[in-house]
VOGU-3710 file (C-alpha; in Angstrom, 3 decimals, decimal comma):
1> xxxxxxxxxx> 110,168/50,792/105,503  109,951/50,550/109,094  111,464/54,291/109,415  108,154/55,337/107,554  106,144/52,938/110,134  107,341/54,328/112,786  107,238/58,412/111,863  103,349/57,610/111,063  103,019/56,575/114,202  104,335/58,783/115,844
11> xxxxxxxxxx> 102,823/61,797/113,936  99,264/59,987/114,563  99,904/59,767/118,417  101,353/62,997/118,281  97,793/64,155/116,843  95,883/62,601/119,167  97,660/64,127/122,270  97,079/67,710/121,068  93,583/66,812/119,635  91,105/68,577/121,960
21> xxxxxxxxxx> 88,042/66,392/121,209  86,517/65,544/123,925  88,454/67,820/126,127  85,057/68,663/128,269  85,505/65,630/129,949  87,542/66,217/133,002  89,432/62,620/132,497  89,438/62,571/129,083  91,977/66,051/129,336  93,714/65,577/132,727
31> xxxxxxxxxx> 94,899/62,273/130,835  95,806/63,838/127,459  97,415/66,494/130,253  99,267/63,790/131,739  100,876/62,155/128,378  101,620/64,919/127,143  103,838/66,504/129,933  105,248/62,465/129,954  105,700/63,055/126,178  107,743/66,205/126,671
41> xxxxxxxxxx> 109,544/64,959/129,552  111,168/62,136/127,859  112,323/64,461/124,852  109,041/64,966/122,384  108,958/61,121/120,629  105,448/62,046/119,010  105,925/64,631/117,498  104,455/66,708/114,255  106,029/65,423/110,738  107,287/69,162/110,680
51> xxxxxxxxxx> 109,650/69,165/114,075  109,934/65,134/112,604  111,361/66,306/108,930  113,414/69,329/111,172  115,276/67,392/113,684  116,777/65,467/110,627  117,429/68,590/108,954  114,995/67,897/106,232  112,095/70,585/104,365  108,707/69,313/103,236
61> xxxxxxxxxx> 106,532/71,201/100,569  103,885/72,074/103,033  105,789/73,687/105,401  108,031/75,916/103,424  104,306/76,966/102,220  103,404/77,645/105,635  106,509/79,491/106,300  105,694/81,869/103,501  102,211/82,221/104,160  101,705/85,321/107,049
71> xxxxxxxxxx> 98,289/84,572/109,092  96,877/86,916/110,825  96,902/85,786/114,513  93,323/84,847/116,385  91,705/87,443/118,952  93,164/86,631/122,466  91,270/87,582/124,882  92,220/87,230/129,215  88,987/87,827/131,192  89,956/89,323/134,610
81> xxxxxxxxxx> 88,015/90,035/137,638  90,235/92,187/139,424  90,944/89,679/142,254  94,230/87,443/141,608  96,606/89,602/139,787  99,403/87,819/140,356  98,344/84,294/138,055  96,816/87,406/135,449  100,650/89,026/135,378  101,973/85,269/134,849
91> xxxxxxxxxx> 99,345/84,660/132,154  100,251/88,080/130,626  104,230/87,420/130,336  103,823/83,936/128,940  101,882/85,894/126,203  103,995/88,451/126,082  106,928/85,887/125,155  105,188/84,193/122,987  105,044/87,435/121,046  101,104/86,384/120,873
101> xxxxxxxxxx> 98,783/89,785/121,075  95,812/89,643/123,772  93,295/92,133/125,311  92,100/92,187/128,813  88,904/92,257/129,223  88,002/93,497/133,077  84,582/91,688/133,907  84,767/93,157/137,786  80,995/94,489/137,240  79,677/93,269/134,476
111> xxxxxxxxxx> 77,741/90,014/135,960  76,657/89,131/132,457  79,907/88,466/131,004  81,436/86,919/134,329  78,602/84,234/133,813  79,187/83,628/130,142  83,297/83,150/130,949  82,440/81,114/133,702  79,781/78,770/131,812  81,742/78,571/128,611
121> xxxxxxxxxx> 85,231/77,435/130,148  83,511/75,610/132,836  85,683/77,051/135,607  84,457/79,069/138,444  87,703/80,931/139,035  89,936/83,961/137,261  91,869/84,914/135,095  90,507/82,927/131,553  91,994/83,163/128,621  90,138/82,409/125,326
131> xxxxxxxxxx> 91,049/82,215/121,659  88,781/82,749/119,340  86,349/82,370/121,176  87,205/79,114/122,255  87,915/78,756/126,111  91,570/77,167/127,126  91,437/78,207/131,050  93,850/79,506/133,775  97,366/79,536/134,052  97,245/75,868/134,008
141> xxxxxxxxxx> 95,981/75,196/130,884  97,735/77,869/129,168  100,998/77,075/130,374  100,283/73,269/129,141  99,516/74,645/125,654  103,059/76,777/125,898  104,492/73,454/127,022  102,758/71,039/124,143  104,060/73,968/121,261  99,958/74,043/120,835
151> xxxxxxx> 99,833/78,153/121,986  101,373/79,440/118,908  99,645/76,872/116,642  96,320/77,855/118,271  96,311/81,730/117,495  98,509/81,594/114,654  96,945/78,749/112,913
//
């Protein structure tokens, strides 16, 4: 009884730090940043109910559905200005890892688009990465979704 307790609680916490609801406020995400790096750290207590029913070596229904189920991924795209290519070739190989499919998308002269990256991610600075159309960030970001097992779940779904 207090097994079951204790998994729901940690699933639901686990939800909450990978939520991104109300992730345009700048404390709101630097602390869901924060846990979730602490949460890693101290060996991933909150966790899905899928890595839960894993680690004990345990299937559920939904996932063996998942498993079976091939989605196709969701456009990645990396919006470069041609300035900092060295954070763009990190961004790139974390992708490329990942086995997660992207285009580049140089905005160098195209003012139009360089303001609509800009405004939509609400960072003045690039390399951004979106998915789906969403905006995630720089390096930072992305390498916190890579760290928080979010990346794949992102674009694959």
């Amino acid at each position: 009884m207090l097994n079951v307790v204790t998994d729901k609680v940690r699933v639901l916490v686990n939800g909450l730090l990978s939520s991104t609801v109300a992730d345009h406020y700048k404390p709101v995400r630097l602390v869901r940043e924060f846990l979730g790096t602490a949460n890693d750290l101290v060996g991933r207590p909150f966790c899905s109910a899928d890595e839960l029913s894993s680690r004990r070596g345990t299937t559920t229904t939904s996932r063996s559905t998942v498993v079976s189920e091939k989605r196709e991924p969701a456009p990645v795209m990396l919006y470069f200005d041609g300035k900092d290519h060295r954070t763009k070739t990190k961004m790139e190989e974390l992708l490329k890892g990942r086995d997660i499919p992207f285009q580049i998308l140089d905005v160098t002269d195209d003012e139009a688009t360089r303001l609509w990256a800009t405004t939509q991610a609400k960072q003045a600075e690039f390399p951004l990465l979106f998915i789906a159309g969403e905006p995630v960030g720089g390096l930072h970001e992305l390498t916190q979704l890579d760290v928080n097992r979010a990346l794949s779940k992102k674009v694959f779904g």
